[in-house]
N, C-alpha and C positions, 0 to 999 in steps of 0.2 A: 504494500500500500504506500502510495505518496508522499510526503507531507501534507503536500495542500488536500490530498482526500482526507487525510487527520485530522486535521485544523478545522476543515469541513464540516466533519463529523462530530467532530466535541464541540462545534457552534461557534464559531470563528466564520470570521468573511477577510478573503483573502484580496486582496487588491492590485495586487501585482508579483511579476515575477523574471528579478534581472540575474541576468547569465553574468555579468561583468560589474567590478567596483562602480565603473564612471557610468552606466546603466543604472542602478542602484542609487547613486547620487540623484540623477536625475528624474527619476521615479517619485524618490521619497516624498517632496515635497505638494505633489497632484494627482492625490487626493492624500490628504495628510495622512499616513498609520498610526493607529493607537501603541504602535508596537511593532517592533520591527525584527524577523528571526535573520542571520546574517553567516553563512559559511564563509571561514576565513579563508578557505582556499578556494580562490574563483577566477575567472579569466578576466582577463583586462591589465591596465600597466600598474593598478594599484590591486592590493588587497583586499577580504572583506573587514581587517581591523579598522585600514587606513580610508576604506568607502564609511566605515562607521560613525568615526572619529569628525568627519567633514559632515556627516547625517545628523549629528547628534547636536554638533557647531551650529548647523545651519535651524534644526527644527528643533532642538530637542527630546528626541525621539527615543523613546527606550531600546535598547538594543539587547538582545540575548545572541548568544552567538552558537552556532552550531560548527563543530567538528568533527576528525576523528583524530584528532592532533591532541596530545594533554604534555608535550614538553616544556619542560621549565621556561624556556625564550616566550613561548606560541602565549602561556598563560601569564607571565610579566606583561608583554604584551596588551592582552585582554584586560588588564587592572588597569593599566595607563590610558585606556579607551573607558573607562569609567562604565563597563558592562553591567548590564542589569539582569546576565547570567552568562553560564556557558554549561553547555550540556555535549557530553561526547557521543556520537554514533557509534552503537544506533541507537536511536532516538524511544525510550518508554515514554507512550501516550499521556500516562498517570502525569510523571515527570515534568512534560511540556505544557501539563494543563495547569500543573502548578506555579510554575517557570514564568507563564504568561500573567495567568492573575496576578502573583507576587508583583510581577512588571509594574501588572494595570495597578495595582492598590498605591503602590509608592509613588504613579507619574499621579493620580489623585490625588496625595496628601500634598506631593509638592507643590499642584495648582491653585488647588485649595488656599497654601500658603502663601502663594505668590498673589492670590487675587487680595487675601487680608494683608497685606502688604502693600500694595499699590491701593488699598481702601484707605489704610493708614497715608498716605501719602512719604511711604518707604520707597527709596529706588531702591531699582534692580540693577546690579554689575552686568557687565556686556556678557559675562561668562552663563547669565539667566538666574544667579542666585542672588535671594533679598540682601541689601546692606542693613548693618549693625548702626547704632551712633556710636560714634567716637568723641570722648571726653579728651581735658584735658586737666589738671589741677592747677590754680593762680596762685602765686606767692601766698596771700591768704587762706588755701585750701580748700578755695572755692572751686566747685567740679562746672566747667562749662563745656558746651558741645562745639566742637571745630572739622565736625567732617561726618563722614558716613564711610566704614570699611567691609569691606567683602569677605566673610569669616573663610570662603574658599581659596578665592584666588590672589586677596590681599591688596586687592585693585582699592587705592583710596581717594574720596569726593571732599573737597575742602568744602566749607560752608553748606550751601541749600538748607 
């Protein structure tokens, strides 16, 4: 059986399917995925980490990656792509349906987050995560706010 007959059959709606990284890229974004499954080894001049990595840049898109690779480089790799799984083939049904929810429940909590944040009139760093304020203390010890910092990527906003 397929994946996409899988996917299918445990109630998924499948929307696309690229043979190639830079396929892939260009797929992602029309019509958006709730979720994105991705084999790291694929055709084209980039990978499926390095097609991820630009997907995830671009949309935010949760990504589980499917292989049959589990070398220590393949999986470094997959953590520096900020995966929101990776599953070896072949692929248990059970496994994928759990794989996916888990996906789906965490890109909710985060949007969720992200909308009470932007409700608050919080920015968001370019990287898609909310900023923190940033204090500073005055000779007096007085705590005043002089920025907004990015608890991720460290990207920091003087004033606003």
């Amino acid at each position: 059986m397929t994946l996409e007959e899988t996917l299918k059959r445990i109630g998924y709606t499948v929307v696309g399917i690229a043979m190639s990284g830079e396929e892939a890229i260009a797929m992602a974004g029309e019509p958006l995925p709730d979720v994105l499954l991705m084999d790291i080894h694929i055709q084209g001049e980039i990978d499926g980490i390095e097609a991820a990595k630009k997907i995830k840049g671009l949309y935010g898109t949760p990504i589980i990656f499917l292989t049959a690779y589990s070398d220590d480089e393949t999986i470094r790799r997959v953590v520096m792509a900020e995966a929101h799984g990776y599953m070896v083939k072949p692929i248990n049904t059970r496994e994928l349906f759990a794989s996916i929810e888990s996906a789906l429940y965490k890109k909710r909590k985060i949007d969720f987050f992200m909308e009470q944040q932007a409700a608050a009139n919080r920015p968001i760093c370019p990287c898609s995560t909310p900023m923190i304020q940033a204090f500073s203390t005055t000779k007096n010890g007085e705590m005043i706010p002089v920025g907004w910092v990015c608890p991720s990527c460290h990207h920091f906003v003087q004033g606003l």
